[in-house]
PDB file of the backbone (N, CA, C, O) and the ligand in Angstrom, with CONECT records:
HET     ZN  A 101       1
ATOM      1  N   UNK A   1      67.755 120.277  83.071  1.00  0.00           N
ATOM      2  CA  UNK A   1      69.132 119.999  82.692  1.00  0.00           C
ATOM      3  C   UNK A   1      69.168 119.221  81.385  1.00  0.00           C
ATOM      4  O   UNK A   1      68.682 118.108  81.186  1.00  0.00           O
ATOM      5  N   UNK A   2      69.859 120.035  80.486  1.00  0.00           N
ATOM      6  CA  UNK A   2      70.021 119.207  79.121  1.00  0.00           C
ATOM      7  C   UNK A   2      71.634 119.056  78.616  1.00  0.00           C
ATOM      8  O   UNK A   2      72.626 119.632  79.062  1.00  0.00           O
ATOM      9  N   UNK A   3      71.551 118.309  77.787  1.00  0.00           N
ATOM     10  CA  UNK A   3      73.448 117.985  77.551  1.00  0.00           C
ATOM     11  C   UNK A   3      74.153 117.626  78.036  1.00  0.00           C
ATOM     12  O   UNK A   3      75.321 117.697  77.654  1.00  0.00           O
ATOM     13  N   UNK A   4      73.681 116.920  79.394  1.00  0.00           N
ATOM     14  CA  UNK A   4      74.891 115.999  80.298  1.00  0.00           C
ATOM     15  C   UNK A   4      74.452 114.651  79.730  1.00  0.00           C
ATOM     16  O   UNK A   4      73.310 114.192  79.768  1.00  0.00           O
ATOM     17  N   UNK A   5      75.773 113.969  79.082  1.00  0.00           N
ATOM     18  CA  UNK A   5      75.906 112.648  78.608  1.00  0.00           C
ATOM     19  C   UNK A   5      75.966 111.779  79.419  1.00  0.00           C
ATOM     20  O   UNK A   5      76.982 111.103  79.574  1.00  0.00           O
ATOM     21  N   UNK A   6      74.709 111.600  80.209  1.00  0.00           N
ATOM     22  CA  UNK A   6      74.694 110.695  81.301  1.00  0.00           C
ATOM     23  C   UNK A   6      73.854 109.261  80.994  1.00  0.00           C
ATOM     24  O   UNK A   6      72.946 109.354  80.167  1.00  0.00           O
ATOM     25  N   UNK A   7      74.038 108.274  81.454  1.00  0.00           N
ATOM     26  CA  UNK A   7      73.770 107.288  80.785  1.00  0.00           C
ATOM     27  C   UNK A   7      71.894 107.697  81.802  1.00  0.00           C
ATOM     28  O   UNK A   7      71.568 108.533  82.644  1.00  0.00           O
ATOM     29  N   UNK A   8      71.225 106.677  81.149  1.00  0.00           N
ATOM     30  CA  UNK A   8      69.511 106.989  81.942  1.00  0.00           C
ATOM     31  C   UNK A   8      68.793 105.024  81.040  1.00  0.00           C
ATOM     32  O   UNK A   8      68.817 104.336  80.019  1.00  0.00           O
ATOM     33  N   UNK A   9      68.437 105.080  82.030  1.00  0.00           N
ATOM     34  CA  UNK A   9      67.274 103.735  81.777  1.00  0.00           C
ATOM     35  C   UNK A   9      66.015 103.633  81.577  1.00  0.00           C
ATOM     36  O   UNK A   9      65.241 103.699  82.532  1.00  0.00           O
ATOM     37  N   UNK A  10      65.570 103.452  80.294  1.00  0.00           N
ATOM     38  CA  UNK A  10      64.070 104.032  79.553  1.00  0.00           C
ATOM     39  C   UNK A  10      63.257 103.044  79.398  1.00  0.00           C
ATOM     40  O   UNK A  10      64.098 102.295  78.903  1.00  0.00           O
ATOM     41  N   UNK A  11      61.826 102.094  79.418  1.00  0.00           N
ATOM     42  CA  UNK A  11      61.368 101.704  79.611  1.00  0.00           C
ATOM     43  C   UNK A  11      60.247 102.207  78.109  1.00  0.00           C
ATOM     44  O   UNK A  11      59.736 103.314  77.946  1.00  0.00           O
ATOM     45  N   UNK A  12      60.141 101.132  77.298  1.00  0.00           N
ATOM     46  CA  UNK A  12      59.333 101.057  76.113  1.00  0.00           C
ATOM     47  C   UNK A  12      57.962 101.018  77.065  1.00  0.00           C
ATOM     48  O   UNK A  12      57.428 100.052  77.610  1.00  0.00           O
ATOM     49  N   UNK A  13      57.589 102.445  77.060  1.00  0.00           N
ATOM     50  CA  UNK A  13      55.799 103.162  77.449  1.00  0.00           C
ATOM     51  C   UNK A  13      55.326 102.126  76.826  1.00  0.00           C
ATOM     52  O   UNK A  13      54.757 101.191  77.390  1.00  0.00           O
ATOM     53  N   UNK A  14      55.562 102.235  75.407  1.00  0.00           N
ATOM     54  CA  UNK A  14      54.676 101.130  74.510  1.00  0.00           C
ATOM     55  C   UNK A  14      53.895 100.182  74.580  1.00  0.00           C
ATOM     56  O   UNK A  14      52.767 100.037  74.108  1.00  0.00           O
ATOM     57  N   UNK A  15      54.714  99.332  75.369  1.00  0.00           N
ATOM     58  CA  UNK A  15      54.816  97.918  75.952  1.00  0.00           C
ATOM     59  C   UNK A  15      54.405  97.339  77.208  1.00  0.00           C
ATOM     60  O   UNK A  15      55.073  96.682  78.006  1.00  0.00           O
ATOM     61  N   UNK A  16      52.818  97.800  77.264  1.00  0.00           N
ATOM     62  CA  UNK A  16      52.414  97.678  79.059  1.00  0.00           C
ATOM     63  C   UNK A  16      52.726  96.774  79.746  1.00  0.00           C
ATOM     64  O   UNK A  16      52.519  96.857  80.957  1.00  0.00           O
ATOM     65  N   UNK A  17      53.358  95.560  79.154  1.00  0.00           N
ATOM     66  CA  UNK A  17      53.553  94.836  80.417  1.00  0.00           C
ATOM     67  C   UNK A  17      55.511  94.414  80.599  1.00  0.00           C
ATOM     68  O   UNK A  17      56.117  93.415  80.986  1.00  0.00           O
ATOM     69  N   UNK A  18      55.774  95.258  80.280  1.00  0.00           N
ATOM     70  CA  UNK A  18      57.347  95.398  80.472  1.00  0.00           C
ATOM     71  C   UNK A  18      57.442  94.489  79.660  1.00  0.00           C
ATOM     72  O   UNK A  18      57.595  93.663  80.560  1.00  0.00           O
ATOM     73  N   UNK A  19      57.505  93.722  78.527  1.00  0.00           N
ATOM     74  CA  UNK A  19      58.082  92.479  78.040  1.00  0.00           C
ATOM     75  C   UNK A  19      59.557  92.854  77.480  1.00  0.00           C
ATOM     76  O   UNK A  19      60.520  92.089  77.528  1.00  0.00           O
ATOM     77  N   UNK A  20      59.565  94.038  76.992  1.00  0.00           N
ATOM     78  CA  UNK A  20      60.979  94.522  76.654  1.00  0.00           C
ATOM     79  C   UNK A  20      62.158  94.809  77.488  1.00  0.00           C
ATOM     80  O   UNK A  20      62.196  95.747  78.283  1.00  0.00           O
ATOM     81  N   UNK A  21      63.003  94.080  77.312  1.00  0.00           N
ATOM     82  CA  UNK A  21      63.794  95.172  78.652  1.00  0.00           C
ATOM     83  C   UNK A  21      64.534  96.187  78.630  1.00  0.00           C
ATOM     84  O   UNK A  21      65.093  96.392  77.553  1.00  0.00           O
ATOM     85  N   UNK A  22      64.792  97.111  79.702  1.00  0.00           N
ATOM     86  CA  UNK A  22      65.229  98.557  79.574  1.00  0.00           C
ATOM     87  C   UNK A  22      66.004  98.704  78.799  1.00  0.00           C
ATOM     88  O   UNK A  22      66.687  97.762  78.396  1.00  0.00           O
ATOM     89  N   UNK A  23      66.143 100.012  78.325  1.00  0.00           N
ATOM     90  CA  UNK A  23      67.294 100.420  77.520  1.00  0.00           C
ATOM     91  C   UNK A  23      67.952 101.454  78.056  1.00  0.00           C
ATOM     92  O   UNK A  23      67.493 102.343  78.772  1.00  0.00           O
ATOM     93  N   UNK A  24      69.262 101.271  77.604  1.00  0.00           N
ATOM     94  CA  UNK A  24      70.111 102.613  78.535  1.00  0.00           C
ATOM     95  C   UNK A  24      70.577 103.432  77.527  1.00  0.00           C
ATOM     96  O   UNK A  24      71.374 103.051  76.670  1.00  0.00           O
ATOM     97  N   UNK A  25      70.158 104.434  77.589  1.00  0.00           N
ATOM     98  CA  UNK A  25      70.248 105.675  76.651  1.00  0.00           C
ATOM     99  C   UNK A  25      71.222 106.661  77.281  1.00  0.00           C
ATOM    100  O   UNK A  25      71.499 106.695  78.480  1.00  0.00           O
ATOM    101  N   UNK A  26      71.805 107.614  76.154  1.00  0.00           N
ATOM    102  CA  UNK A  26      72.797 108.520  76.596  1.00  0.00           C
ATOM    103  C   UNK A  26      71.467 110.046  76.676  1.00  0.00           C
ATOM    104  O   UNK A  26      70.560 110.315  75.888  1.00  0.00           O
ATOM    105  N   UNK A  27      71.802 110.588  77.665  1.00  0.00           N
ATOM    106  CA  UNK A  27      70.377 111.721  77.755  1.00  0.00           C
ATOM    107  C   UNK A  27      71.062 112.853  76.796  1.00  0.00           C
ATOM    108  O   UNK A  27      70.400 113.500  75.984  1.00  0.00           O
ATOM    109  N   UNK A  28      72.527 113.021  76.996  1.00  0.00           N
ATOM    110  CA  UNK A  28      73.185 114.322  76.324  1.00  0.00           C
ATOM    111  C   UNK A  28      72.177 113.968  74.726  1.00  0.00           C
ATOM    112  O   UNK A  28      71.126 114.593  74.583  1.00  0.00           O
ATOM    113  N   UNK A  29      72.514 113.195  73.893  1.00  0.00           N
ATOM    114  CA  UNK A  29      72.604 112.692  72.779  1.00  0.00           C
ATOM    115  C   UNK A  29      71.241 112.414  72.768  1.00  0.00           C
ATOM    116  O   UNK A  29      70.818 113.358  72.100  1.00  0.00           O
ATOM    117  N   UNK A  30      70.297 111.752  73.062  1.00  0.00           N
ATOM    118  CA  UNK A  30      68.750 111.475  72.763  1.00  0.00           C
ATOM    119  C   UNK A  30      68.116 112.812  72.731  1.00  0.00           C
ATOM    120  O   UNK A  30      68.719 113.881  72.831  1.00  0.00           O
ATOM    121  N   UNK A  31      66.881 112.654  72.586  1.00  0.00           N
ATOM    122  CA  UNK A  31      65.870 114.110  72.541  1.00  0.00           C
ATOM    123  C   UNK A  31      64.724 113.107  73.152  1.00  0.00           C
ATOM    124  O   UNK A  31      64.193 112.298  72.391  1.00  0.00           O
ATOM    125  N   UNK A  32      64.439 113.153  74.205  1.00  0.00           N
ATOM    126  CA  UNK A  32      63.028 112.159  74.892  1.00  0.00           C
ATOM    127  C   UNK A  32      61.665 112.632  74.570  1.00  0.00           C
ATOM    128  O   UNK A  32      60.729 111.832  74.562  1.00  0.00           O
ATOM    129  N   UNK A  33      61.477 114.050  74.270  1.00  0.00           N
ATOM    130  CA  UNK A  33      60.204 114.573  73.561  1.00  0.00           C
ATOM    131  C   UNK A  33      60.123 114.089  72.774  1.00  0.00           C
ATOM    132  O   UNK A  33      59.110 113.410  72.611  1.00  0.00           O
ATOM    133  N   UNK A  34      61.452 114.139  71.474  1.00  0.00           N
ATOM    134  CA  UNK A  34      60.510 113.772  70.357  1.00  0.00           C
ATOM    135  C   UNK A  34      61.108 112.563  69.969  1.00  0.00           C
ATOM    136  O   UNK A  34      61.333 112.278  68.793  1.00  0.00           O
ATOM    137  N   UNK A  35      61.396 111.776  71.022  1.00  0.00           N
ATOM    138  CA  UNK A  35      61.143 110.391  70.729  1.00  0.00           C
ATOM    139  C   UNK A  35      62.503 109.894  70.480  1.00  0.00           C
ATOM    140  O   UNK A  35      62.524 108.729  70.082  1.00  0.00           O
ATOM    141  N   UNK A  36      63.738 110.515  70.619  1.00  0.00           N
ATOM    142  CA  UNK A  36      64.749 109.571  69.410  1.00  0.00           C
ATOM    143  C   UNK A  36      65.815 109.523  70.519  1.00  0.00           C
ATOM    144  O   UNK A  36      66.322 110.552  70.963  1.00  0.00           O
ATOM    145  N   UNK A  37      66.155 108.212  70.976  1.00  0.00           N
ATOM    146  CA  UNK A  37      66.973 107.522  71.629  1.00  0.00           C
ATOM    147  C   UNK A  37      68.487 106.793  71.431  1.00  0.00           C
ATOM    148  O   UNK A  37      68.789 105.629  71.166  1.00  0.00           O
ATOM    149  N   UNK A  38      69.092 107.690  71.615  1.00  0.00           N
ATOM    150  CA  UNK A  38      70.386 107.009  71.292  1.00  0.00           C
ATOM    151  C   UNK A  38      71.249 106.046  72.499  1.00  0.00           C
ATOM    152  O   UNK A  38      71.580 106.467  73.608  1.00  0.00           O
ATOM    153  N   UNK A  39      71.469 104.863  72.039  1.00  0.00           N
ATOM    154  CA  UNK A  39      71.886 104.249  72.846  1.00  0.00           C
ATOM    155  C   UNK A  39      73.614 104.516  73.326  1.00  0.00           C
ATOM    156  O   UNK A  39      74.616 104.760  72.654  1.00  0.00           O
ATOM    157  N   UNK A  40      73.356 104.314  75.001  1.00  0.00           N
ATOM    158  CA  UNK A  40      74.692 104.838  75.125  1.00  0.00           C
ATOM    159  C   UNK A  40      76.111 104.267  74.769  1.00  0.00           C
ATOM    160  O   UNK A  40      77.211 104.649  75.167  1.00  0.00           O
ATOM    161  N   UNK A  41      75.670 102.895  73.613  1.00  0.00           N
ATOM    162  CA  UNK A  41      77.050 101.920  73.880  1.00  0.00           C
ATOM    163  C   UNK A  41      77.201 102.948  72.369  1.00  0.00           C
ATOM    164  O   UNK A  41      78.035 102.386  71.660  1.00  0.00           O
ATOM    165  N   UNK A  42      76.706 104.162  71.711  1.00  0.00           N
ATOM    166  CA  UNK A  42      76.640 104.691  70.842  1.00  0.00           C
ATOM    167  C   UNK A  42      77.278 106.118  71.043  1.00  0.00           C
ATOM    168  O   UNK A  42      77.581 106.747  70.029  1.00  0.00           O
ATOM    169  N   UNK A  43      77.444 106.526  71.962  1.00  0.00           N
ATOM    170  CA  UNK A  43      77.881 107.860  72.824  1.00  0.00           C
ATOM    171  C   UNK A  43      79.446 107.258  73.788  1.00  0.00           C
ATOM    172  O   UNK A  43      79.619 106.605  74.817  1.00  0.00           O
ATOM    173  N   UNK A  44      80.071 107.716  73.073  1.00  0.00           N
ATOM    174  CA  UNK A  44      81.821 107.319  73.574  1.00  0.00           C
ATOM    175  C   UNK A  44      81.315 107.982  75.268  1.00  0.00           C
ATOM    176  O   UNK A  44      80.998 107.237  76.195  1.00  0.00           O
ATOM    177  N   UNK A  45      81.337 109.158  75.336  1.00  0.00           N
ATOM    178  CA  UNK A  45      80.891 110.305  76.876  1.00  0.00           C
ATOM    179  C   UNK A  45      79.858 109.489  78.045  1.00  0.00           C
ATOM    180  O   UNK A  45      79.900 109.565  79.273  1.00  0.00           O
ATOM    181  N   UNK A  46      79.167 108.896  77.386  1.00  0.00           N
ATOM    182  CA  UNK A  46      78.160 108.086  78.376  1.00  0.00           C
ATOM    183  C   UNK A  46      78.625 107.029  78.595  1.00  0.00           C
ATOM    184  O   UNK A  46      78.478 106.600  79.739  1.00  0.00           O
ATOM    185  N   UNK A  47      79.273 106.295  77.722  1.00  0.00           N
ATOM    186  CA  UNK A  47      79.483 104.930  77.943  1.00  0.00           C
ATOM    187  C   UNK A  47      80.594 104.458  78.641  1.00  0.00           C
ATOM    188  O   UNK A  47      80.826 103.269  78.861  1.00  0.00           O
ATOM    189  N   UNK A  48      81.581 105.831  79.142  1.00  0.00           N
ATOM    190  CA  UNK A  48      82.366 105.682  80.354  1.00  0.00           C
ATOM    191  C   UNK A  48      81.802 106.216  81.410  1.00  0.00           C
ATOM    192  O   UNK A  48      82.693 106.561  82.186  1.00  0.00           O
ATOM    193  N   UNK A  49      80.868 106.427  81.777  1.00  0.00           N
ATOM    194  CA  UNK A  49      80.108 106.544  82.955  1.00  0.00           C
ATOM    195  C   UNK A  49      79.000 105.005  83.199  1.00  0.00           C
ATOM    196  O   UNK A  49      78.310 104.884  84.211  1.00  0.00           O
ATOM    197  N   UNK A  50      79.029 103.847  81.958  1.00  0.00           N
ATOM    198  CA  UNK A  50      78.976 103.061  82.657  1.00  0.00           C
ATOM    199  C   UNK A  50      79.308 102.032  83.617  1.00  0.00           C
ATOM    200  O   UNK A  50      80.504 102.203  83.852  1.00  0.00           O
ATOM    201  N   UNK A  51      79.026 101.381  84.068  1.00  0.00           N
ATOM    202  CA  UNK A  51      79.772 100.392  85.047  1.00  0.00           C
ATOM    203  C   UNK A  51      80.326  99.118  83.936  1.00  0.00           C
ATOM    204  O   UNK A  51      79.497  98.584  83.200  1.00  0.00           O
ATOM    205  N   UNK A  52      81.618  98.749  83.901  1.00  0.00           N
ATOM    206  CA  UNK A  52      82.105  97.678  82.869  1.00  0.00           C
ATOM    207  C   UNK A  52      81.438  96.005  82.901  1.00  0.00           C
ATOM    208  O   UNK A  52      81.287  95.190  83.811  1.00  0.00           O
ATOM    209  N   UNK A  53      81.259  95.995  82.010  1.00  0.00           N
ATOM    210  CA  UNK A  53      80.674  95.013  80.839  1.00  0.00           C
ATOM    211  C   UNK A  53      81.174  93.847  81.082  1.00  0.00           C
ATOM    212  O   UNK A  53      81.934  93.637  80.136  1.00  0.00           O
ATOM    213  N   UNK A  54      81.217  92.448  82.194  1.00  0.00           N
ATOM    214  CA  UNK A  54      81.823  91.255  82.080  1.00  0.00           C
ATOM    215  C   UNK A  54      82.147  90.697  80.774  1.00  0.00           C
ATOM    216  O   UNK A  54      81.299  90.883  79.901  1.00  0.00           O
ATOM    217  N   UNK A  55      83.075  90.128  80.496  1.00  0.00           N
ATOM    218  CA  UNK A  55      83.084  89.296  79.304  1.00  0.00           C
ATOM    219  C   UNK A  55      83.407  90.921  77.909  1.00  0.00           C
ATOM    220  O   UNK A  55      83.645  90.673  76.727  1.00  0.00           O
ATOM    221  N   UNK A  56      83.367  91.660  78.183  1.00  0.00           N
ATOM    222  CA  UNK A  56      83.565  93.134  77.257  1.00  0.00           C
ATOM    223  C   UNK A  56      85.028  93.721  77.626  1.00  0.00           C
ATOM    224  O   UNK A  56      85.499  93.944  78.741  1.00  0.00           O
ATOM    225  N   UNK A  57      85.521  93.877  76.519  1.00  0.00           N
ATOM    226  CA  UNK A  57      87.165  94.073  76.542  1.00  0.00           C
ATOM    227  C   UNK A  57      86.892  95.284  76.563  1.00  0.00           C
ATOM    228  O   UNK A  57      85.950  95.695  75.885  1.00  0.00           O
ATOM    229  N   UNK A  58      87.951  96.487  77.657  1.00  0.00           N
ATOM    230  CA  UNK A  58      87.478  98.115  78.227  1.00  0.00           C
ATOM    231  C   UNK A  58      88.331  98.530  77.175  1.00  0.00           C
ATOM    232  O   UNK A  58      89.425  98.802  77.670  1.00  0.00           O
ATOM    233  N   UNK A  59      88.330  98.706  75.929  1.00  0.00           N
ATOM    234  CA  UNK A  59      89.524  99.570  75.328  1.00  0.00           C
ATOM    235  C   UNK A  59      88.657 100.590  75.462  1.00  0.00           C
ATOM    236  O   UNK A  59      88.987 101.729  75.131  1.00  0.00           O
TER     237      UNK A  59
HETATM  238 ZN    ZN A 101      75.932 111.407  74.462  1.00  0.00          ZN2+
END
């Protein structure tokens, strides 16, 4: 399944001991093969499928 702007939680491989923390990427919009991650607060479509933001005004 490709092109559903669903939000997804990615984990820097990179970084063996988790020091980074997750990132939530839009899957429609990223390409995970070749690496390029778009974040979903970057994707209008994903970022209402997240759960709202304390302290973040919902316009
Ligand atoms: Zn998207």
């Amino acid at each position: 399944m490709t092109g559903a702007h669903e939000p997804v939680v990615v984990y820097d491989t990179a970084d063996p001991e988790h020091i980074a923390p997750p990132s939530e990427i839009c899957l429609g919009c990223s390409g995970l093969e070749s690496g390029h991650l778009v974040p979903v607060t970057f994707c209008p479509k994903a970022k209402t499928k997240l759960p709202p933001v304390p302290g973040e005004p919902s316009s």
